[in-house]
N, C-alpha and C positions, 0 to 999 in steps of 0.2 A: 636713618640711613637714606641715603639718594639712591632713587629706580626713575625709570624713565615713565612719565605719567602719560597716560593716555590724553585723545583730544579731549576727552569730555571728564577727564580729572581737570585740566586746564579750564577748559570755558567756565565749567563749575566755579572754579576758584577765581577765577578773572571775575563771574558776575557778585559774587560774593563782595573782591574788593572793590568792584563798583559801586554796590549800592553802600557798603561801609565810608565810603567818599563822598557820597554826594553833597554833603552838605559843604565839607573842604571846597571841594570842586566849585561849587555855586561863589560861596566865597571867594577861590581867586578870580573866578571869571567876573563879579561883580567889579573887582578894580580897577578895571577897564574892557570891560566887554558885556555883552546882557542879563550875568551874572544866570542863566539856566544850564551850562555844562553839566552842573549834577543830574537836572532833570533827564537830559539829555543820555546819562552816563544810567542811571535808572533802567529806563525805558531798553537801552541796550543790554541790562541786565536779566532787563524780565525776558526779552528777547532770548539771550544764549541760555538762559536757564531751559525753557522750551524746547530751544534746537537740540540742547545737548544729548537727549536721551535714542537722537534719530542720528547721532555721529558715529558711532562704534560699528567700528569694523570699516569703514569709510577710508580710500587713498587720501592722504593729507589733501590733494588737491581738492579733492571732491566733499572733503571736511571744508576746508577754507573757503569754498565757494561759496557752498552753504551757509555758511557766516557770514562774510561779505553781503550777500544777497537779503541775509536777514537784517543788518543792522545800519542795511541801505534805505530799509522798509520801514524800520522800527525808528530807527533817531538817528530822520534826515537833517540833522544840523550839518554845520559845517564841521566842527568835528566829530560825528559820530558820520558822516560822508565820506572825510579825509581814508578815517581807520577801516570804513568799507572797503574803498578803492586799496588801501594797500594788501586788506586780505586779497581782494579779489588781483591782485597782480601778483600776491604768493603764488596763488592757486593755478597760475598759468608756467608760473616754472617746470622747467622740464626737468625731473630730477636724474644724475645718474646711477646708474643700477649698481646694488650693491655699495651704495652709498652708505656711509657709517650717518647714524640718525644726529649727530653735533653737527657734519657737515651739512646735511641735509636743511636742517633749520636753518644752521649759517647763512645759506642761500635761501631760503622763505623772509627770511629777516633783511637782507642786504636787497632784495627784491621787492621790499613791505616801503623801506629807506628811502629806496628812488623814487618807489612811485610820489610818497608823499612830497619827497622835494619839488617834484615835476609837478605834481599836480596844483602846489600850494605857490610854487614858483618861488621858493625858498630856500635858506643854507644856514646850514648850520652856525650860530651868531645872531641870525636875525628874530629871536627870541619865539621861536613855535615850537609844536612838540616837536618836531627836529631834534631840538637842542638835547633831549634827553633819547629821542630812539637813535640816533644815531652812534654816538658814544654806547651804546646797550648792544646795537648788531656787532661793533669792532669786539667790544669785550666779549662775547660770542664766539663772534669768529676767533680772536684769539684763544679763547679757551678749547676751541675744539680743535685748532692748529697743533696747542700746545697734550692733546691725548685726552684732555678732560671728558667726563660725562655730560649728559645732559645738564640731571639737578646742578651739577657746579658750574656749566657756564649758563644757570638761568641766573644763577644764586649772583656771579660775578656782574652778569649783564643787568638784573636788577637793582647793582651797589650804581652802576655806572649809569642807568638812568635815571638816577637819584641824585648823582651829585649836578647829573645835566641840568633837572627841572630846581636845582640849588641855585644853580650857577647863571641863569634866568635874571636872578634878583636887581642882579646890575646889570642889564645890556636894557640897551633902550629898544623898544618895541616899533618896529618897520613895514608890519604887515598888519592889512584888516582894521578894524573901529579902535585897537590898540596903541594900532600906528595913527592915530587920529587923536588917541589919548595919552599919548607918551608920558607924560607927566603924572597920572596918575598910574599908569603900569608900574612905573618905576619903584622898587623897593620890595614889589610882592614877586611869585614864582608866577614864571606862565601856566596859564589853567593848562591848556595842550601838553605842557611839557610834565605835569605832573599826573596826568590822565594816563600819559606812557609809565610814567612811573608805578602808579598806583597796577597795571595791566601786570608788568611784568614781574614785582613784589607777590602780585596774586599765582603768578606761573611759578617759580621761584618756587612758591608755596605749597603750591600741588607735589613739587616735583621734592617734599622732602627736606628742602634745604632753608636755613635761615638768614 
């Protein structure tokens, strides 16, 4: 049955599918890029696994910051960076009161979306984790427009960033040592895009749903 999982059922579960990944991870990133995202993906896990037991009871905001701030600390790559900055631009959302908690994330996630565009100076297409969070926040938000729970639009948003870090396979790669190895990108999933994946299957997971 789907209930709504606390922050530190989440991180839990998130660090868990990290480290269950890492060696995927290393994999696709070796096919054109320094082939360490699993390291990287690791080291953030041993990271939330620490934080988590100091999140309870914490406003989302001040959960998310806390994370952000740890896995800015912890694995400063460029994508364990990216995913800082977008917790930490959750954590600045102003939320409305009385807010039902699908809407709530809707906005943490469409909030998480921008910043990484902005910051990575990227769109959806140009083969980055983009391509799979962004597809995950719409399926979100749709699910929570349409009266769903949590667990079902983690369940929906994690189908959706799944078929994004899929759909990867064919776009030629435009950004970063990728975009320098285009040739060899081509055919594999992007590691960023399957990291969102892997994140949000582990949320998904907490919360219940398959």
């Amino acid at each position: 049955m789907s209930h709504v999982p606390s922050i530190g059922d989440v991180v839990v579960a998130v660090a868990g599918g990290l480290t269950d990944a890492r060696d995927l991870l290393n994999r696709l990133d070796g096919a054109a890029g320094d082939g360490d995202l699993g390291l990287t993906a690791s080291r953030a896990a041993e990271a939330l696994v620490e934080l988590a037991p100091t999140l309870a009871g914490l406003p989302a905001s001040e959960a998310l910051k806390a994370i952000g701030m740890a896995l800015a600390r912890r694995s400063p790559s460029t994508g364990g960076t990216l995913i800082a900055f977008a917790c930490l631009a959750a954590a600045r959302v102003e939320l409305i009161a009385d807010q039902s908690p699908t809407d709530a994330a809707a906005d943490l996630l469409d909030a998480a979306r921008d910043e990484i565009a902005r910051r990575g100076k990227v769109e959806p297409g140009d083969r980055t984790m983009l391509d799979a969070l962004a597809p995950a926040a719409a399926a979100f938000r749709e699910g929570a427009v349409a009266g769903s729970g949590v667990g079902a639009c983690l369940a929906a948003a994690a189908a959706a960033a799944d078929r994004g870090a899929v759909s990867t396979i064919d776009m030629d790669a435009t950004t970063g040592r990728a975009g320098w190895l285009a040739d060899r990108a081509r055919g594999h999933e992007d590691a960023g895009a399957r990291l969102v994946a892997v994140i949000f299957a582990a949320a998904a997971s907490a919360a219940g749903e398959t």
